[in-house]
N, C-alpha and C positions, 0 to 999 in steps of 0.2 A: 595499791589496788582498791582499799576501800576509798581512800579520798576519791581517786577516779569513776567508781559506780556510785558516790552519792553525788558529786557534780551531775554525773549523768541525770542520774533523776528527776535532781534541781533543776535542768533546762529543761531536759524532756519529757517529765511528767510530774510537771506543778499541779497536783491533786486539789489545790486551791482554788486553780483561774478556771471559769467557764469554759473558755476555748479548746481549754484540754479536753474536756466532756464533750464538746461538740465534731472535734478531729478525731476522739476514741470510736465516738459513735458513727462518725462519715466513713472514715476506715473499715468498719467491723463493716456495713453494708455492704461496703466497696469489694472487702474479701470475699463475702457471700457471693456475690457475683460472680467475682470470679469462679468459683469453686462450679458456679453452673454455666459459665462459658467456658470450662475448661476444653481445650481443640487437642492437646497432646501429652504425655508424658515422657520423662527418660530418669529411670531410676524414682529417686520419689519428688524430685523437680516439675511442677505441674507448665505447662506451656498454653500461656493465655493471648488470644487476639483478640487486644479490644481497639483496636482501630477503625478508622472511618473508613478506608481504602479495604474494601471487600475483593478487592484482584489477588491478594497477596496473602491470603491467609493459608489456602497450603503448604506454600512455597516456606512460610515464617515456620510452620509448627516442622517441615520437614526440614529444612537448615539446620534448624535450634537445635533439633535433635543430632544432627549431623554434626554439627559444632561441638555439643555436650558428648558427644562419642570422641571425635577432636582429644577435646580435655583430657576427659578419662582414658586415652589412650597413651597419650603424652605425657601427662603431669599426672600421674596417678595421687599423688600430695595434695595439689590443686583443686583435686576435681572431689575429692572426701569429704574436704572444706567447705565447697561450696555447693555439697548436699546437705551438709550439716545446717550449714548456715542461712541457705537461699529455700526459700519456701515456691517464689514461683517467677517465671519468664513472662514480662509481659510487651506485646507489641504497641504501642501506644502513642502517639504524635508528639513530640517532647521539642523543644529549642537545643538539643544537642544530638549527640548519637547515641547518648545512654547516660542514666540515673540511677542510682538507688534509696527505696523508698522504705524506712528503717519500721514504721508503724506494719506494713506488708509485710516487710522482709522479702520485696520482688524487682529483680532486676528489671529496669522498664528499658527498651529499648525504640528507637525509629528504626523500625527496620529497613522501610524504603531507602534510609542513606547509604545503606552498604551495596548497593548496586547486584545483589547475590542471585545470578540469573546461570541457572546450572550449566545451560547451553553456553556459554562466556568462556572466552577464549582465557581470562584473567580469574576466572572461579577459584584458584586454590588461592590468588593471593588477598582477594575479599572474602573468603572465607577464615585466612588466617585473622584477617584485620576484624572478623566479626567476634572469632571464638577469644580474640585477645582481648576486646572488650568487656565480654563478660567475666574474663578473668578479673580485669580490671573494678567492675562491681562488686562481684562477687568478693571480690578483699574488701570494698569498703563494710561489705555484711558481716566480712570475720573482724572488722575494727571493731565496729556498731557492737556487736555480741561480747567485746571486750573491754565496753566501758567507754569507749576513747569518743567522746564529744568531737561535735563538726563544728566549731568555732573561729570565729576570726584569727583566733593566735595558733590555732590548732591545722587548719587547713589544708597550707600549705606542706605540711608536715605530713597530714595524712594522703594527702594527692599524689605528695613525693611515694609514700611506701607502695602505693596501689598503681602506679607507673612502672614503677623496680618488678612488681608481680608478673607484672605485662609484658613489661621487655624479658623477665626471665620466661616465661610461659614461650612467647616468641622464640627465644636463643635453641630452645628445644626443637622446633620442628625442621624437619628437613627435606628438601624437595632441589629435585634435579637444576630446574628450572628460574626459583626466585633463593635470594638469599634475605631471610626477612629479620635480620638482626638490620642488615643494611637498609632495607626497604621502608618497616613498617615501627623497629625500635625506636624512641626520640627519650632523648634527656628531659627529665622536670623541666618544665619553661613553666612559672607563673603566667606570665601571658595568654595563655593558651587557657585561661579560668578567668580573665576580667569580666568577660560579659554574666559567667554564671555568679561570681561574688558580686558584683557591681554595678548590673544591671538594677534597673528600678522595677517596684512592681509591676507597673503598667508597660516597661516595656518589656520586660518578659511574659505580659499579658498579649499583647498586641504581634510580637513573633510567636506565640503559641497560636493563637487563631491566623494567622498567616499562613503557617504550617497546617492545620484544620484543614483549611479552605481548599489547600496545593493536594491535598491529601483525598477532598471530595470532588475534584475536579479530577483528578486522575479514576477516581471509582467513576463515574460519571460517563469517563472516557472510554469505560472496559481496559482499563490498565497501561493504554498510551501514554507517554511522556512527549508534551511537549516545548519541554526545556525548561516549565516554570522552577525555582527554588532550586 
């Protein structure tokens, strides 16, 4: 355990390099912010919309919640963890469906990709597919809190355990209608992480403003979709 939190350190807080001083201090704003965009709570998990797409901000802080009740309803294990752990939910335009961001301690999600429209004939099974993902974060918050480095050797390894969280969180719930060990559970596939390990800066620059764009075009539109992304 001790080798493991002084590696930590050594990656994540070289008290040396400028850089570090300048991501402590971008963060600490970043969190102030949030704390006065804060849109919702559930227990002491704050639920923040900072995205560009202004259609969807109820609809996120009211899921979230519905989700986070989800959780704690199901996985009562689960969901203790990741008040401990998880400081706050945030909505925010990402190149995937969901990040976690270890300086916050905030699960950041796209919300628009989970298609989560109450009225939807498919609601409980994107709603399962949404409340799994945070499960899914929210473990990498219980690694992060445990020392365990995100490393190239390490990665994989940690992907693998915060998969296993998901598909158990999943194997729990039950509904008439979907069977979501079949539907929504998948095996570790590395694959399914090339683009986030391996993509370059610039192109994880250039699909994040992609994503932006698709994001203010839909607010633009008053919350129509017309197929882009």
């Amino acid at each position: 355990m001790r080798s493991r939190k002084l590696h930590y350190y050594l990656r994540y807080h070289p008290l040396w390099h400028p850089g570090y001083w300048l991501r402590r201090a971008s963060k600490a704003v970043q969190r102030v912010t949030f704390r006065h965009c804060v849109s919702g709570r559930y227990g002491s998990i704050v639920v923040v919309d900072f995205n560009f797409d202004t259609t969807d901000d109820a609809a996120f802080v009211a899921t979230t919640q519905e989700a986070l009740l989800l959780i704690h309803t199901v996985s009562p294990r689960q969901y203790r963890r990741m008040e401990r752990d998880v400081r706050f939910i945030v909505n925010a335009e990402l190149t995937a469906g969901g990040s976690y961001n270890y300086l916050l301690r905030a699960c950041e999600v796209d919300f628009a990709r989970y298609h989560l429209e109450r009225h939807s004939d498919d609601y409980e099974w994107y709603m399962a597919e949404y409340a799994s993902t945070l499960v899914h974060e929210a473990t990498h918050a219980r690694l992060d809190r445990m020392y365990f480095s995100y490393t190239k050797q390490t990665r994989a390894r940690i992907e693998r355990i915060c998969v296993a969280e998901q598909n158990r969180f999943l194997s729990r719930l039950k509904s008439d209608r979907y069977d979501f060990v079949k539907d929504l559970a998948q095996p570790f596939d590395e694959a399914d992480w090339q683009f986030s390990w391996n993509a370059s800066r610039w192109e994880r620059t250039k699909k994040l403003l992609q994503r932006i764009r698709e994001s203010r075009r839909k607010s633009a539109r008053g919350g129509s979709d017309d197929g882009d992304g």
